[in-house]
N, C-alpha and C positions, 0 to 999 in steps of 0.2 A: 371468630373474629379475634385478630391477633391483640396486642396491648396498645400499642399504637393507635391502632383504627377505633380503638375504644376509647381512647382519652380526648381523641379531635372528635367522635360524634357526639359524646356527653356533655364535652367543654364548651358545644355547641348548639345544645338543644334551646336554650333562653333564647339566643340570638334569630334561633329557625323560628320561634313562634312569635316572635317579633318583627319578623321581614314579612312571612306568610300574612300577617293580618295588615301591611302594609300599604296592600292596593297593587296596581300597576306600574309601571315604570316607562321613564319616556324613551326616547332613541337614543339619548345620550347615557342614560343608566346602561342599557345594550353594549353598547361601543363598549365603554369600561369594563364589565363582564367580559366579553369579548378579547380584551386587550390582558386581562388576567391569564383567561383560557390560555394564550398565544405566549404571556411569560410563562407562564410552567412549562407548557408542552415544549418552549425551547428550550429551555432546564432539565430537560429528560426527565421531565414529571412518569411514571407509569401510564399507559393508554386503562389499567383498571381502576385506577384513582381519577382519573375523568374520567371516566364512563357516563358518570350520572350527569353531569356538570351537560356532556355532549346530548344525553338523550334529551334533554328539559331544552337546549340551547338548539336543537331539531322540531322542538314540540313549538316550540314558540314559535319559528320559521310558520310551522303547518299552520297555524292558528291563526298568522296573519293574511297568508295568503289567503285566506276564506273570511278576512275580518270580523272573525270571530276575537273581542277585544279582551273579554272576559275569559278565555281562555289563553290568551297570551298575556293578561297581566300575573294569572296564577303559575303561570311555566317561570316567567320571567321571576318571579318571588322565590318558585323552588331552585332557577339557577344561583340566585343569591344565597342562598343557603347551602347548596351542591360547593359554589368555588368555593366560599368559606370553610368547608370540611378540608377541601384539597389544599389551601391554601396552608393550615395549619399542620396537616399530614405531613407538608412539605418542610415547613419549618422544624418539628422533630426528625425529618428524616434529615436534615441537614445538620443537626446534633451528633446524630449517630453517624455518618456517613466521613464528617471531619474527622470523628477517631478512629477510624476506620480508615482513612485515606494515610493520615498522618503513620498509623503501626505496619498496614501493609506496605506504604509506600518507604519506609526507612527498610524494613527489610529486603525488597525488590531490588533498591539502589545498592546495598551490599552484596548481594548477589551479582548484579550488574558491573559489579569494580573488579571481579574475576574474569570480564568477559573483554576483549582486544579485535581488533577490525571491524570487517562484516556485520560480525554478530550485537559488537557495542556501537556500530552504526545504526543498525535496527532498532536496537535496545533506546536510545539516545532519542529517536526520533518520535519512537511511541510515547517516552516521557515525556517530551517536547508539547503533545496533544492533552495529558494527562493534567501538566502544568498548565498550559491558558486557561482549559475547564475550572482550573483549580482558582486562578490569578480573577475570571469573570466571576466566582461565585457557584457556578453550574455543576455541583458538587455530587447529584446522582448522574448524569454524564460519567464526569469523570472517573467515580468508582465505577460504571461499567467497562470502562476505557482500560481503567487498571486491572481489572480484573480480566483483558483479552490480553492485557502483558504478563498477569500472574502465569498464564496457560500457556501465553509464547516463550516462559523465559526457561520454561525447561527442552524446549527446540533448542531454543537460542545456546543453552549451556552444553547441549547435544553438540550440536556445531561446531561450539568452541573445541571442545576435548578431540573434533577429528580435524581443526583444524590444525589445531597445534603440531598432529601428527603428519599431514600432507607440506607444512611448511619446510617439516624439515627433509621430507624425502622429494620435493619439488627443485630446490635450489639446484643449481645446474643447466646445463646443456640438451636439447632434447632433437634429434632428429627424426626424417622419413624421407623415405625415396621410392617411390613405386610406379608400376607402368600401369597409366590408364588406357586397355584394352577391352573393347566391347567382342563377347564372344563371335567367331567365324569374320572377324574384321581383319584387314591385314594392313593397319593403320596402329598404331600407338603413340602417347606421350608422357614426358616424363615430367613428376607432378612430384616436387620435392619442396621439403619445410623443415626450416632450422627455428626452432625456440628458446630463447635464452631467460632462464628465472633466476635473478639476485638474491642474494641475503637481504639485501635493502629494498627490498620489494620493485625492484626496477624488472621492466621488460622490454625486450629485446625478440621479432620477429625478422624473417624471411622467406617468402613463399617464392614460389615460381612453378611455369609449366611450358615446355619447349615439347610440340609435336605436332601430330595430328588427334586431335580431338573428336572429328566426324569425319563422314564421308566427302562432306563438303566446305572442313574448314579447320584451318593451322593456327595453332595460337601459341605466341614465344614472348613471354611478360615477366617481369619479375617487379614486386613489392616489397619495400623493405619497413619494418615499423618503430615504434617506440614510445613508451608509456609504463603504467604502472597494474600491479596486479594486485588484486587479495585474494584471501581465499574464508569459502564462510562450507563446512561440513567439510564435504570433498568436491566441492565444485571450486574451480577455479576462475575466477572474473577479473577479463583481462581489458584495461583503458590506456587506448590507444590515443597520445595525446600530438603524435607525428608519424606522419608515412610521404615516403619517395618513391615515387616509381621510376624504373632506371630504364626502362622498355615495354612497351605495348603495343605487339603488332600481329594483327589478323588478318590471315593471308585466305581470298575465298574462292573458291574453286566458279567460275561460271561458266556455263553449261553452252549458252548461247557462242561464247568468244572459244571455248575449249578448253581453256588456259586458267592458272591459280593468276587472282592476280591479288599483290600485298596492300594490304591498309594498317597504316601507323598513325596510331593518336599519339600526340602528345605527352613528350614526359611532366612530371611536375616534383615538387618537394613543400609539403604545405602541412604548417601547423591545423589541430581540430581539437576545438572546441566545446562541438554539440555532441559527442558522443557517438556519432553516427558510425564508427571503426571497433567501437565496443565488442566484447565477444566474451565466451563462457566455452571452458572445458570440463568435461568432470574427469579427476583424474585417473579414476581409472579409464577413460580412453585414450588418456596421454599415455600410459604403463602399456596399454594394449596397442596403439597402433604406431606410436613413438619407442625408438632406443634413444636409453640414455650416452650422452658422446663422452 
């Protein structure tokens, strides 16, 4: 039994033999046990610090169902005594857990002031959970919360150090030009992509594809986009906040009439909002299947 556990069961022994010789308790003693139970465990009390609290707060359940009175005023006596251990357990854990939050967390956030985009987007957001935990009181919560950022932040600093390095060989101009050919077909199209990445983190796309795509259908479109990128490791995450399409026409072979015959949807130029044009490269497939122009 650690220190802790020893000083909340001792500190608590008067109080146990004083509830135990108690008697029974009504529905309304219940509810408030109950309502104890329900702050801790939203507190992120441990499930083995109630334990006991839960098995007496089960017994009492069985005991009524079978109105057996005398065995549910005794359970109900030992939960009074169970939450009082945890109640107190709690309160030194919240001693110890404030200094603990306060030295890990000053160090984390110094760490974190080395960290830029992506990765102190991340970083930024898990504090963000770390701080309400903190701001409600919910203090072993929180120290677990911190401690899945202690483990994230050396990702995180991972990231950083490769991002640094794809920023500076991203900027630039990036093309492709290739024929999409399905083997023994005697159809093809040409499927070509211009990428533009800023210093100032701007992006600039252009896709297109002019040919035949299937045995049964032509397709001659081009989109053109514009937004912003970052980059978090080597992947590159790119937010398309406008795209124009300058042509979209699909021309489909039918079999019945003999003949291709064209269908053109409509062009547009429309700002976006919801993210729905978002995209991710990583770049070494930008290196592999783009030249730089």
């Amino acid at each position: 039994m650690n220190v802790l556990n020893s000083k909340v069961l001792f500190s608590t022994i008067a109080l146990a033999a004083f509830l135990v010789g108690c008697g029974g308790a009504s529905k309304t003693k219940m509810g408030e046990i109950e309502n104890r139970i329900k702050a801790l465990t939203d507190k992120g009390t441990p499930d083995s610090i109630l334990a006991n609290v839960k098995v007496f707060q089960y017994n009492v359940a069985a005991a009524q169902k079978i109105n057996n009175s005398g065995h549910a005023r005794k359970y109900t006596d030992s939960m009074l005594v169970a939450i009082e251990i945890a109640e107190k357990w709690y309160e030194e854990a919240m001693v110890q857990n404030k200094s603990y939050l306060d030295t890990k967390g000053a160090d984390l956030r110094n760490r974190k002031a080395a960290l830029t985009g992506l990765p102190l987007r991340t970083a930024d957001s898990m504090f963000a959970v770390v701080d309400s935990l903190v701001k409600m009181n919910w203090l072993i919560m929180a120290r677990t919360k911190l401690d899945k950022l202690d483990t994230a932040m050396v990702t995180l600093e991972n990231d950083e150090k490769k991002s640094v390095e794809v920023r500076k060989k991203v900027v630039g101009k990036w093309g492709d030009a290739h024929w999409v050919k399905p083997e023994e077909a005697n159809y093809k199209a040409l499927d070509k992509k211009v990428y533009k990445f800023t210093k100032d983190m701007k992006f600039e796309g252009d896709e297109s594809m002019k040919g035949q795509t299937t045995e049964f259908m032509k397709e001659d479109w081009q989109f053109l986009s514009w937004g912003d990128y970052d980059i978090k490791g080597d992947t590159i995450f790119i937010f398309v906040k406008r795209e124009k399409c300058t042509r979209q026409i699909f021309t489909q072979w039918h079999i019945k009439d003999k003949k291709w015959i064209e269908g053109k949807k409509p062009t547009y130029d429309s700002t976006i909002t919801n993210g729905a044009k978002d995209r991710f490269i990583l770049y070494s497939d930008l290196k592999s299947d783009f030249k730089k122009m």
